[in-house]
C-alpha positions in Angstrom: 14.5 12.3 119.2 16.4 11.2 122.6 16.2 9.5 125.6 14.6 13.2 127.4 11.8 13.6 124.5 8.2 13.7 125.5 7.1 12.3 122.8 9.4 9.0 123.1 6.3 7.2 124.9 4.1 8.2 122.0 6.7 6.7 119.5 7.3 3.4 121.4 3.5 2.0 120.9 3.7 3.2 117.3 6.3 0.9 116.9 5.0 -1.6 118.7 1.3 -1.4 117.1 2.7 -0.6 113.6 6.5 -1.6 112.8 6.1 -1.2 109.5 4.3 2.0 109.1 7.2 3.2 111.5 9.4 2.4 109.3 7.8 3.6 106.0 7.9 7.4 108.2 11.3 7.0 109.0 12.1 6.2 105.1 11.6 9.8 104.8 14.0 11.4 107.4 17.5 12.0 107.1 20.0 9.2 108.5 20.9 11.1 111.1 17.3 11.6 112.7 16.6 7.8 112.0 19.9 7.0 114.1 18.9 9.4 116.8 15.4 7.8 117.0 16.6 4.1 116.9 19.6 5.1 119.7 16.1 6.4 121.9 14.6 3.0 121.9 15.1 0.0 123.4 17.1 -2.7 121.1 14.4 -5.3 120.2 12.0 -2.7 119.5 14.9 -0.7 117.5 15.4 -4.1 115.3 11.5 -4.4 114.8 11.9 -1.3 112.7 15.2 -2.1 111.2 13.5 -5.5 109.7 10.9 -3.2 107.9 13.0 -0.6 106.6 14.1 -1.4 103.2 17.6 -3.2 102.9 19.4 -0.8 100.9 18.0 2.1 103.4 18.6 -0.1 106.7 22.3 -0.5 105.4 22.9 3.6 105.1 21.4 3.6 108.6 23.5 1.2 110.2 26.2 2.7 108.7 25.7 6.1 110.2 24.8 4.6 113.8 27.6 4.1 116.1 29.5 1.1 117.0 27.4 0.3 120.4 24.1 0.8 118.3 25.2 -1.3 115.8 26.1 -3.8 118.0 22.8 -4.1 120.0 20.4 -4.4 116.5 22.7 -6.3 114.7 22.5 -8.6 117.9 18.7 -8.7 117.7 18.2 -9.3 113.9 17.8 -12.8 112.3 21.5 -13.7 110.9 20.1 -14.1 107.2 18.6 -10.6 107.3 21.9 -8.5 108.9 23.4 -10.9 106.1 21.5 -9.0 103.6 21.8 -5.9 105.3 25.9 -6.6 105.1 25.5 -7.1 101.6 24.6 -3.2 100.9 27.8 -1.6 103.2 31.2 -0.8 101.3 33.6 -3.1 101.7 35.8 -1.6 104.3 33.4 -0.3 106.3 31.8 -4.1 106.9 34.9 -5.6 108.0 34.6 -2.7 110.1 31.5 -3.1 111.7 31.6 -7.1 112.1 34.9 -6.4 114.4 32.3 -5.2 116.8 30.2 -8.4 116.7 30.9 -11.5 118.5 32.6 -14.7 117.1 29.7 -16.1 116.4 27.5 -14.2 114.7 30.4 -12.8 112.7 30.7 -16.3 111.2 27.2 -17.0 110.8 26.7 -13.9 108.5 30.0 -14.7 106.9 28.4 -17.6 106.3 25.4 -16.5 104.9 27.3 -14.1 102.6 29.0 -16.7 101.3 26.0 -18.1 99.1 25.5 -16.3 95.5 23.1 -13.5 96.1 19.5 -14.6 95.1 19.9 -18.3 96.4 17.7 -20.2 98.9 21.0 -20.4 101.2 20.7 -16.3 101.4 17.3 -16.8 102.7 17.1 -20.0 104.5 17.0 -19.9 108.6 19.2 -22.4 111.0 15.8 -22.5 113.6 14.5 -25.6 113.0 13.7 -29.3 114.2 16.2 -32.0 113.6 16.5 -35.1 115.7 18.4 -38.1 114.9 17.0 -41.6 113.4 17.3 -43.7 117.0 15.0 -41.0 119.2 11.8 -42.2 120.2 8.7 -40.3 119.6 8.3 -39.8 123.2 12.0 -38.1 123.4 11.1 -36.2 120.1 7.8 -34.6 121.3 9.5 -33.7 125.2 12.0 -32.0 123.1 9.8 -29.8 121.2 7.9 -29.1 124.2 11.5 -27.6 126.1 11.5 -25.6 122.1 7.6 -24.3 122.5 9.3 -20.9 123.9 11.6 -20.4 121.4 10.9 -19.4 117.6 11.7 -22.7 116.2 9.9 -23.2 113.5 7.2 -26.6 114.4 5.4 -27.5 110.9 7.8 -30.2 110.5 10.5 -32.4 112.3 13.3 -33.7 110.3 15.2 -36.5 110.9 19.0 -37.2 110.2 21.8 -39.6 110.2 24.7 -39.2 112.4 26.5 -37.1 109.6 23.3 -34.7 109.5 22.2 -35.7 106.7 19.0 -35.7 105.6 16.9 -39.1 106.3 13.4 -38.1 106.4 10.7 -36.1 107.9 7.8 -35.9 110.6 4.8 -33.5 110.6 3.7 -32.8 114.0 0.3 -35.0 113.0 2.1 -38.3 112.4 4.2 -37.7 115.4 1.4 -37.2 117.9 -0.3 -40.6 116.3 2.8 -42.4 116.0 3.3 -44.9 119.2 5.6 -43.0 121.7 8.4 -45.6 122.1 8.6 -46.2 118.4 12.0 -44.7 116.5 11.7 -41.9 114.1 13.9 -43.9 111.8 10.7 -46.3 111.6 8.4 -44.4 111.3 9.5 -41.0 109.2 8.7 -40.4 105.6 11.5 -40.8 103.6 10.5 -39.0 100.2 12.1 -35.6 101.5 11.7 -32.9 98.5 15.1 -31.1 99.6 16.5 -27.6 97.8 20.1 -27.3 97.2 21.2 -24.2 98.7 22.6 -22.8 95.6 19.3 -23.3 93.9 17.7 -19.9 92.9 15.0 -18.2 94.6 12.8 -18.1 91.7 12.9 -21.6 90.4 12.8 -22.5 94.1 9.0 -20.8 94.3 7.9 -21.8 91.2 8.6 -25.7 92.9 7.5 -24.7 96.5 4.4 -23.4 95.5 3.2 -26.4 93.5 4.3 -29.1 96.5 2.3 -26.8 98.6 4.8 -27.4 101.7 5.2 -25.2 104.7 8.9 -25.4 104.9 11.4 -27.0 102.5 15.0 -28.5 104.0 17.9 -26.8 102.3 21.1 -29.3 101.8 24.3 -28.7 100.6 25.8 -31.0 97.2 26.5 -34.5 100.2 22.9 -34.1 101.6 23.5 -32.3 104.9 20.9 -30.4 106.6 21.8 -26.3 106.3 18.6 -25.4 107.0 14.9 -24.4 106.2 13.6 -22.1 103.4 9.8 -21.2 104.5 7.5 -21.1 101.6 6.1 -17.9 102.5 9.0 -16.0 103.1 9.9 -17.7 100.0 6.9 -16.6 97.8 6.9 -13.2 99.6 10.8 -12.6 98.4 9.7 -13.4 94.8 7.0 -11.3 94.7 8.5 -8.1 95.6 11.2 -9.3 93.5 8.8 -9.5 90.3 7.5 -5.7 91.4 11.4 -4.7 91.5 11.7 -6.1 87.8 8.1 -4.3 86.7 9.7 -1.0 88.2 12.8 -1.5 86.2 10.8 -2.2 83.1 9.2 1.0 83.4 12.7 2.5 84.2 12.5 3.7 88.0 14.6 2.3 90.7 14.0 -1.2 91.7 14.2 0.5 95.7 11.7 3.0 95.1 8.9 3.3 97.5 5.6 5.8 97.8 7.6 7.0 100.8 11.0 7.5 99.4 12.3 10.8 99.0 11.7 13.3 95.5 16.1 13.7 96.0 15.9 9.5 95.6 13.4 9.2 93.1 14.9 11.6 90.9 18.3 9.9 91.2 16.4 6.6 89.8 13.9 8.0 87.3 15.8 11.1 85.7 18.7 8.7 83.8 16.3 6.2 81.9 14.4 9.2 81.4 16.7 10.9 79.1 17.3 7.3 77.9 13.3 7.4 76.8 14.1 11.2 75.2 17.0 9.8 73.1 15.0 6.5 71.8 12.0 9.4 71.1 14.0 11.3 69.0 15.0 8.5 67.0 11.6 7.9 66.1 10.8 11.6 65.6 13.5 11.2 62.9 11.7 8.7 61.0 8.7 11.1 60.9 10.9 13.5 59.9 12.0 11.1 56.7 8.5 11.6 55.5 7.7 15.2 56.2 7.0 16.7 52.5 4.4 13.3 52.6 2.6 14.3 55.8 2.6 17.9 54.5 0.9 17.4 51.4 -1.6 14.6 53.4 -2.2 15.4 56.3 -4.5 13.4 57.9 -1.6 11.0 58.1 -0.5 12.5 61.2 -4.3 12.2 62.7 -3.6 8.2 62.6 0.1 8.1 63.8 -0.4 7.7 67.3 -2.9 5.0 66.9 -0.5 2.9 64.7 2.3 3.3 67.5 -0.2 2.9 70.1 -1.6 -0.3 69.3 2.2 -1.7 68.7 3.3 -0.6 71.9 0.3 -2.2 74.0 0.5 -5.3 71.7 4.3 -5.7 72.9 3.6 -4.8 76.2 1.1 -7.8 76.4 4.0 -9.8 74.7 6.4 -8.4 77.5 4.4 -8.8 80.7 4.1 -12.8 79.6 8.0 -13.7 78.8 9.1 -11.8 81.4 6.1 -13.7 83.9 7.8 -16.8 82.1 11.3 -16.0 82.9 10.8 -15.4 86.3 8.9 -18.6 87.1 11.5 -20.2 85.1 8.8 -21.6 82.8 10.9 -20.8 79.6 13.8 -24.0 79.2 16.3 -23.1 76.5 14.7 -25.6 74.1 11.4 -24.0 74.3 12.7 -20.4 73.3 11.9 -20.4 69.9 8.5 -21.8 70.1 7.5 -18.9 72.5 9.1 -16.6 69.8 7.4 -18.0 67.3 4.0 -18.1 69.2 4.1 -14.1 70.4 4.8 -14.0 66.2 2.5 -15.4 65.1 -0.2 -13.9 67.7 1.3 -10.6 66.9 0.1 -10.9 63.3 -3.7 -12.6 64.2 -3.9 -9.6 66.4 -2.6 -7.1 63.9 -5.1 -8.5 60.9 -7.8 -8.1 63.1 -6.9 -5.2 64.5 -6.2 -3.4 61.3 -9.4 -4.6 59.5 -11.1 -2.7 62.5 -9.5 0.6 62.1 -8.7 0.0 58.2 -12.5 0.3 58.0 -13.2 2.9 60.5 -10.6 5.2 58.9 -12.2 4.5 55.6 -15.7 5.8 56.9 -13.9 8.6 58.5 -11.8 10.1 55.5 -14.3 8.4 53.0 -10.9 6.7 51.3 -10.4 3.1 50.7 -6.9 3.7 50.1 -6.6 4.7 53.6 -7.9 2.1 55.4 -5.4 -0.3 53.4 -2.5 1.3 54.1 -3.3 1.8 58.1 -4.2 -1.9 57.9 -1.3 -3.0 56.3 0.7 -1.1 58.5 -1.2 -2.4 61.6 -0.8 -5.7 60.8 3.5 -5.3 59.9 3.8 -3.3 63.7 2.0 -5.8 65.6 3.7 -8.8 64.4 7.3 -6.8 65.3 5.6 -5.8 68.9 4.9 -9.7 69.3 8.2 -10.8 67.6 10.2 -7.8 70.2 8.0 -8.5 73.0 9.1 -11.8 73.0 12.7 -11.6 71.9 14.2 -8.3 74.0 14.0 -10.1 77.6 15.0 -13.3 76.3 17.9 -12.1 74.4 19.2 -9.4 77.3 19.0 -12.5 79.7 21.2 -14.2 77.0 23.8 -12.0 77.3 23.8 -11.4 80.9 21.7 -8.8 80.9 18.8 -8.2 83.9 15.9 -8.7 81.4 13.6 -6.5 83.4 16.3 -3.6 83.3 14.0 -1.2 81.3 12.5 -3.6 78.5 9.5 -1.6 78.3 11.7 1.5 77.0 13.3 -0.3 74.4 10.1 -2.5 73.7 8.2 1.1 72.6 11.4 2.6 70.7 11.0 -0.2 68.5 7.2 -0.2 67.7 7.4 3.4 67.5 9.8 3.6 65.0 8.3 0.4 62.7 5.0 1.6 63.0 6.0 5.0 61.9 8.0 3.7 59.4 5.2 1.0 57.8 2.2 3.3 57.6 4.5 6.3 56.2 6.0 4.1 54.0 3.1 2.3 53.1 1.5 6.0 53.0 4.4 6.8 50.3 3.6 3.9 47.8 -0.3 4.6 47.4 0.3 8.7 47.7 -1.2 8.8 44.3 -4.4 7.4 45.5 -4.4 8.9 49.2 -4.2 13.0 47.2 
């Protein structure tokens, strides 16, 4: 699409009614076209998109657009979010394109990229309120009224020293109440809940949302005032941070969207899928260990999926909690062992009851006692290991430096598969005599 195309009107109020839904249909074009489309419309409405397209995606865009394009939507963005755009570009071609930015908002997004990737000082914003301790109320509330055009964010006013640091803080209720010639330094609240701006995003959240605030003041280690971290763009970034991890648990990309191409999603999916294949065989060998057994009995292999069934949603339950409690940071190193121990011993009250259940329905089925103990048995030994590895695989990947949402699930089921195999053909093997 150019400047020339009829149907440039037509795309302009898409845009403007539905940025995002834009963006998702440009997802699914070739760089080129996206570049062509973006160069066709005006630069605010150009950045509208390139804040909804995701990061990884917006980076192989911007990459392919010229330097003048470039320019004119890096100009337009929020400096955090080209920061994080940045991040995604090889190396030489970013000092490339930040040549073409000016002084300024080259050094703010050097700025920004200099704070460890997931930290509050990636995602904070320098748009905020900030007056010092000697302004009156009456100066305070002119100023904000000269801000009302701007997008400076109004929830709260923060007051500083003449170092900026952080003194204390205003909401916009006790500052339209307070008497007009009295100082903020009187009358401010001066139990500030501040992050640091190294602090991760996660543990962050977990904090925010339980004070309930509408913005938090980031500081650096002396106390002065960086910025502000809203909770909801706070929250939000966790969120689609815990889908990311339940997509990598599941082995596809962490980037993968409805609306990303088959080309992409086979580059994510196929590698962990052959991962899967190789972990299968491995427990297709252990059925192979007992193949005389299941030959002479075989209504062994009528219960084997069951057994590795129940051990695999039993660890996924196990899974889905850690890995809930390592991203909320609610998991302190002392406390590991006790959540070990707890998905352990869960694993086996599940398992007894469990395999009393289908111990006794396998014994009315097949009309053999002997049956129903050894499924039981074997029940009960897989579903204590899919508590014990549900619990233990995150934590111990996360140990070692490991992302702990990097394809747990995978491993999680290799494991039950190949105990669960092994216990009820084993068990299977020492009551044979009673199973003929």
């Amino acid at each position: 699409m150019d400047d020339s195309s009829p149907l440039l009107p037509l795309a302009q109020r898409y845009v403007q009614k539905d940025p995002a839904g834009a963006a998702r249909a440009l997802e699914t074009l070739p760089e080129e076209e996206v570049v062509r489309t973006l160069r066709a419309l005006p630069p605010a409405m150009a950045a509208r998109v390139v804040r909804q397209l995701q990061v990884p995606y917006a980076a192989e865009v911007l990459k392919a657009a010229d330097a003048d394009l470039f320019r004119e939507i890096t100009l337009a963005l929020e400096p955090h979010h080209a920061a994080s755009i940045f991040v995604h570009l090889p190396s030489e071609g970013r000092e490339k394109l930040l040549e073409h930015l000016p002084k300024r908002l080259r050094l703010e997004i050097q700025d920004y990229l200099s704070f460890p990737e997931g930290s509050v000082g990636r995602l904070m914003v320098r748009s905020f309120l900030a007056f010092g301790t000697e302004v009156t109320v009456r100066e305070a509330i002119a100023r904000i009224r000269q801000l009302s055009q701007r997008r400076t964010p109004t929830s709260y006013a923060y007051v500083v020293d003449g170092e900026n640091r952080v003194q204390g803080v205003m909401n916009m209720r006790d500052l339209l109440l307070a008497d007009p010639d009295q100082e903020l330094g009187k009358i401010m609240r001066t139990d500030v809940y501040t992050l640091h701006c190294f602090t991760d995003r996660e543990e962050a959240a977990a904090e925010v949302s339980k004070r309930r605030y509408f913005a938090v003041p980031v500081v650096d280690s002396e106390g002065h005032l960086l910025g502000i971290i809203q909770a909801e763009h706070l929250i939000l970034g966790v969120q689609d941070e815990y889908t990311e991890d339940l997509q990598r648990m599941v082995g596809a990309g962490a980037d993968e969207r409805v609306s990303s191409s088959i080309g992409y999603s086979l580059r994510k999916r196929l590698p962990w899928l052959h991962v899967n294949l190789a972990t299968a065989f491995l427990a297709a060998a252990v059925v192979a260990l007992f193949e005389d057994l299941i030959s002479r009995i075989t209504v062994l292999a009528v219960f084997l999926p069951v057994v590795a069934g129940q051990g695999g949603n039993a660890g996924a339950q196990s899974l889905a909690i850690v890995m809930r409690g390592l991203v909320m940071r609610e998991i302190p190193r002392g406390k590991v062992r006790a959540v070990i121990f707890k998905e352990a011993i869960l694993g086996i009250a599940t398992g007894t009851v469990t395999g009393l259940v289908t111990g006794v329905i396998a014994w009315l089925w097949n009309g053999n006692p002997w049956l129903g103990l050894v499924i039981g048995v074997a029940m009960v030994l897989n579903l204590f290991v899919a508590g014990l590895s549900g619990a233990t695989i995150p934590i111990l990947m996360k140990s070692v430096g490991l992302d702990p949402a990097q394809s747990s699930s995978i491993v999680l089921t290799t494991v039950t598969d190949i105990v669960g195999f092994f216990a009820f053909l084993g068990c299977a093997l020492l009551f044979q005599q009673h199973l003929l």
